[in-house]
C-alpha positions in Angstrom: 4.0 -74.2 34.2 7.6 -75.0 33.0 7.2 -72.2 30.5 6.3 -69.8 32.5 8.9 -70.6 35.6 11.3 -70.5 32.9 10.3 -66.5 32.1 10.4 -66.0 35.8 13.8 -67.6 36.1 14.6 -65.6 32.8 13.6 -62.4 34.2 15.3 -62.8 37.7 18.3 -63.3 35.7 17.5 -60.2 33.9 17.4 -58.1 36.8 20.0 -59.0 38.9 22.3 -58.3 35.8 21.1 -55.1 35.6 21.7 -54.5 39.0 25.1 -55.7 38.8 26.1 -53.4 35.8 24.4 -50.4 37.6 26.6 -51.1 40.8 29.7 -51.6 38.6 28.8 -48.1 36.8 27.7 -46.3 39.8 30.0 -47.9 42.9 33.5 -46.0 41.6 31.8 -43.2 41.8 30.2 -43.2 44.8 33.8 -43.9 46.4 34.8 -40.4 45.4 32.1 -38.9 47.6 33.5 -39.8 50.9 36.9 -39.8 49.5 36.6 -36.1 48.7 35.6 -35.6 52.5 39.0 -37.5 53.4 41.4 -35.5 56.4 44.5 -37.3 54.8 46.7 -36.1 52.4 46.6 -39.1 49.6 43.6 -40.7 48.3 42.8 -44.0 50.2 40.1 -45.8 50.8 38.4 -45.6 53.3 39.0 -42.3 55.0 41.2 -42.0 58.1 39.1 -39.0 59.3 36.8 -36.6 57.6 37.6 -32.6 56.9 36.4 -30.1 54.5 40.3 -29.1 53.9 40.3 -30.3 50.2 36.8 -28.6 49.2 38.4 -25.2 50.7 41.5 -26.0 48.8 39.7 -26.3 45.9 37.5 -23.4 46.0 40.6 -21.6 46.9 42.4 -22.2 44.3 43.2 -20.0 41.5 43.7 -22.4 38.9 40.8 -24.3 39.7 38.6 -21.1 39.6 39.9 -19.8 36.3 39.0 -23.5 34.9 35.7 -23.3 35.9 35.3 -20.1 34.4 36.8 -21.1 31.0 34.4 -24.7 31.4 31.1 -22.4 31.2 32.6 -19.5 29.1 33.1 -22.6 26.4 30.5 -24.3 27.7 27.6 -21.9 27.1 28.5 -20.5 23.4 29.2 -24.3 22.4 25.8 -25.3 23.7 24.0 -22.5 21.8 25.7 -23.3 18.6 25.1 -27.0 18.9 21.4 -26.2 19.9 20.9 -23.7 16.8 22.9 -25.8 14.1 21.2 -29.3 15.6 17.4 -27.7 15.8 18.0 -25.5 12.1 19.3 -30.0 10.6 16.2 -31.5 12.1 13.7 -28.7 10.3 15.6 -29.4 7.2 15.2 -33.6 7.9 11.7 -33.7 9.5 10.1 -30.9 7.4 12.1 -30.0 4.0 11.7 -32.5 1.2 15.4 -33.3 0.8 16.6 -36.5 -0.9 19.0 -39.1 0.6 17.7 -37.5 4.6 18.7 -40.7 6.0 22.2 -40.6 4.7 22.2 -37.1 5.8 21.0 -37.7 9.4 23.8 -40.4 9.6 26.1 -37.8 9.1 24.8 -35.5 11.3 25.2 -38.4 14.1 28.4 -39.3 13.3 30.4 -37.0 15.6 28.4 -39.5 18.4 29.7 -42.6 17.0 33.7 -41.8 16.3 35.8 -41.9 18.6 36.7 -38.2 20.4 40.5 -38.6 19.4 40.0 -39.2 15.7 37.5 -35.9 15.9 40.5 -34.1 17.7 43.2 -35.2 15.5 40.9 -33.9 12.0 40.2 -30.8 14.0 43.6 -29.7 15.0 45.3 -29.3 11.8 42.5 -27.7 10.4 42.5 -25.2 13.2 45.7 -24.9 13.5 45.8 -23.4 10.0 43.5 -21.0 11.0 45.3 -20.0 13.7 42.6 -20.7 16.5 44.5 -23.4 18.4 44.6 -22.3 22.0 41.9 -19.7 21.7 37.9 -19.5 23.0 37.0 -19.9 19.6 39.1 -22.8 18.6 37.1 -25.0 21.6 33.8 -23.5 21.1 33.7 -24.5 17.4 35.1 -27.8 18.3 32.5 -28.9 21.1 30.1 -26.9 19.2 30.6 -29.9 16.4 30.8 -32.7 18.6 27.4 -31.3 20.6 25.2 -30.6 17.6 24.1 -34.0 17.5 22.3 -33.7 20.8 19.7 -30.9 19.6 19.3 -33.1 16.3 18.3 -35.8 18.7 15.8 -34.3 20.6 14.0 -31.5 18.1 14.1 -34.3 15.5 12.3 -36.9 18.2 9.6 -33.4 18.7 9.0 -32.8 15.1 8.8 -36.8 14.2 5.8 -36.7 16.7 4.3 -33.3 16.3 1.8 -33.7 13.3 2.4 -31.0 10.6 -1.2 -30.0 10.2 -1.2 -27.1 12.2 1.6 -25.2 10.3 -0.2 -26.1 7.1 -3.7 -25.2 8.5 -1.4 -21.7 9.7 0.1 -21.3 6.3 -3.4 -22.1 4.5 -5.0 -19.6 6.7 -2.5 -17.0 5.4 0.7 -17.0 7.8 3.9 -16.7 5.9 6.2 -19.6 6.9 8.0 -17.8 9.3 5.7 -16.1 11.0 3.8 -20.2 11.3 7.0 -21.4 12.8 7.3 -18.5 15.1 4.2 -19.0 16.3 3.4 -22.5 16.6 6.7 -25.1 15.7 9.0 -23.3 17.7 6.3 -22.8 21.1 6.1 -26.9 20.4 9.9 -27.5 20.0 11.2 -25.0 22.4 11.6 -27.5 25.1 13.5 -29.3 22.9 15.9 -27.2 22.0 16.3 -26.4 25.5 16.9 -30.0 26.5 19.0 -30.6 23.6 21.6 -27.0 25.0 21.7 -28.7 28.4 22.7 -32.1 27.1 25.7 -30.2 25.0 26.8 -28.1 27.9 27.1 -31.2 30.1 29.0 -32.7 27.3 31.2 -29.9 26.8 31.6 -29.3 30.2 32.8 -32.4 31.1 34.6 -33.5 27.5 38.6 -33.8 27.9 40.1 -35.3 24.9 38.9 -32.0 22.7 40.3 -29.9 25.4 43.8 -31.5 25.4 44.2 -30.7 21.8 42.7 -26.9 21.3 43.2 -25.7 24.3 45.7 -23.6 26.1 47.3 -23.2 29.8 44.9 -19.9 29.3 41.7 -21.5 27.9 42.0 -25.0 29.8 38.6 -26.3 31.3 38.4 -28.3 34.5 38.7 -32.0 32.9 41.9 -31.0 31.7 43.3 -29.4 34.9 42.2 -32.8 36.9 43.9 -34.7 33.9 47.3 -32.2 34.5 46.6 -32.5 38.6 46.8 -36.8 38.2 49.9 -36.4 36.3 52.0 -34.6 39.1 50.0 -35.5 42.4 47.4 -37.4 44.0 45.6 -35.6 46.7 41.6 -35.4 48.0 41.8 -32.1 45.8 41.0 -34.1 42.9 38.5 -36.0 44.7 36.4 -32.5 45.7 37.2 -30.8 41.9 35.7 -34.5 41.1 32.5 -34.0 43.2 31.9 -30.3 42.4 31.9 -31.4 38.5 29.5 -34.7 38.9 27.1 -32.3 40.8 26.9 -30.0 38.4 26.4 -32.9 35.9 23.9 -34.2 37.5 21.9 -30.9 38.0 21.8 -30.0 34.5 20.7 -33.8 33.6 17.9 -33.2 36.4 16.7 -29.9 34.4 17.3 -31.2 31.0 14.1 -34.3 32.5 11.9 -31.5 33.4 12.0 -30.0 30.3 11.9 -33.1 28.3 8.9 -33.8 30.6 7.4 -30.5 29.6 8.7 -31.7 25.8 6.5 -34.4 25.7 3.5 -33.4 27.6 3.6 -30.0 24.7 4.1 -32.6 21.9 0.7 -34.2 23.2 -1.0 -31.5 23.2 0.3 -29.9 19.8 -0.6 -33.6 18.4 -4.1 -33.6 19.9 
């Protein structure tokens, strides 16, 4: 009886610390919701009165509109090269006979586990060098590094479950390797690969520190306009710019589930 009240008491105390760290993760940001609604013209909490004014100054702004389009146009080509380099590492770990693939994979991860200035400070100089600083290029590559992890992650977690046999059976049958993974690993890891794209353009799209370093006034995204906008004023603007980015966020997380969903539900079948 003691034992298990103790579990119970262990388990209550679980929970509510998990619901304490959710509300100290979620609550700041739920405070920029109504904020962004707010008719006054500093950010305080609560509201005075509500207006749409700061969404219409947003959306009619000119810088904000040119950041947007510079966040997708770096956005998109970064997530494809993460998703391409990341799923082409993952063959090479799960299905090449390479030695020392652990130490390998660790490297791969490691743009996930240092810290984004020491990433921007290696890749400036380098860049700089090449003359990219400032340029499309410059920030693609860079995000393109930082995101590549994300595929890895995902094909690797496909290919880990996804039993060889039918490529070999494929091969055995006469199929030259590519057209096998044409026609059966990549159906199975497509999903993958999609869900590992979506993760990098949410990461790119909402990365800053990279953006500081290599970009320009020309090719800056929309974390580094809000990050120029705190410096020189505090308005609801930066509230709605704010709101606008967490929703896309969180519509691209909601499609990258469904097709992890359809990942692991095409894994199944591929391992049945």
């Amino acid at each position: 009886m003691k034992t298990a009240m103790l579990w119970r008491m262990i388990g209550a105390a679980g929970l509510a610390f998990t619901v304490l760290t959710f509300l100290y993760l979620v609550v700041p940001t739920l405070v920029i919701l109504p904020i962004s609604f707010s008719s006054s013209s500093f950010l305080e909490f609560p509201p005075p009165g509500y207006s749409l004014r700061w969404y219409t100054a947003f959306f009619d702004s000119v810088d904000y509109r040119m950041a947007i389009l510079n966040s997708v146009a770096i956005g998109v080509p970064a997530a494809a090269l993460a998703a391409a380099a990341g799923t082409l590492a993952a063959l090479a770990i799960a299905r090449g006979n390479l030695r020392f693939r652990r130490v390998l994979a660790a490297l791969i991860l490691a743009p996930l586990i240092l810290p984004q200035i020491v990433l921007a400070i290696g890749l400036f100089p380098l860049l700089a060098r090449l003359g990219l600083i400032g340029t499309y290029p410059a920030i693609v590559l860079g995000h393109g590094v930082v995101t590549m992890p994300f595929a890895f992650i995902t094909v690797t977690a496909v290919l880990q479950t996804a039993a060889p046999n039918l490529e070999l059976a494929a091969m055995t049958l006469g199929a030259t390797p590519w057209r096998s993974f044409r026609f059966i690993t990549l159906p199975i890891i497509r999903p993958a690969i999609i869900v590992g794209a979506l993760f990098a353009f949410t990461f790119s799209f909402d990365e800053l520190i990279l953006a500081m370093f290599l970009t320009s006034p020309a090719t800056r995204t929309v974390p580094r306009l809000l990050w120029e906008q705190l410096n020189y004023e505090l308005t609801p603007e930066i509230a709605a710019a704010t709101t606008v980015l967490l929703g896309v966020t969180i519509a691209v997380l909601i499609a990258a589930a469904v097709f992890s969903r359809l990942a692991a539900i095409r894994t199944k079948g591929a391992g049945a």
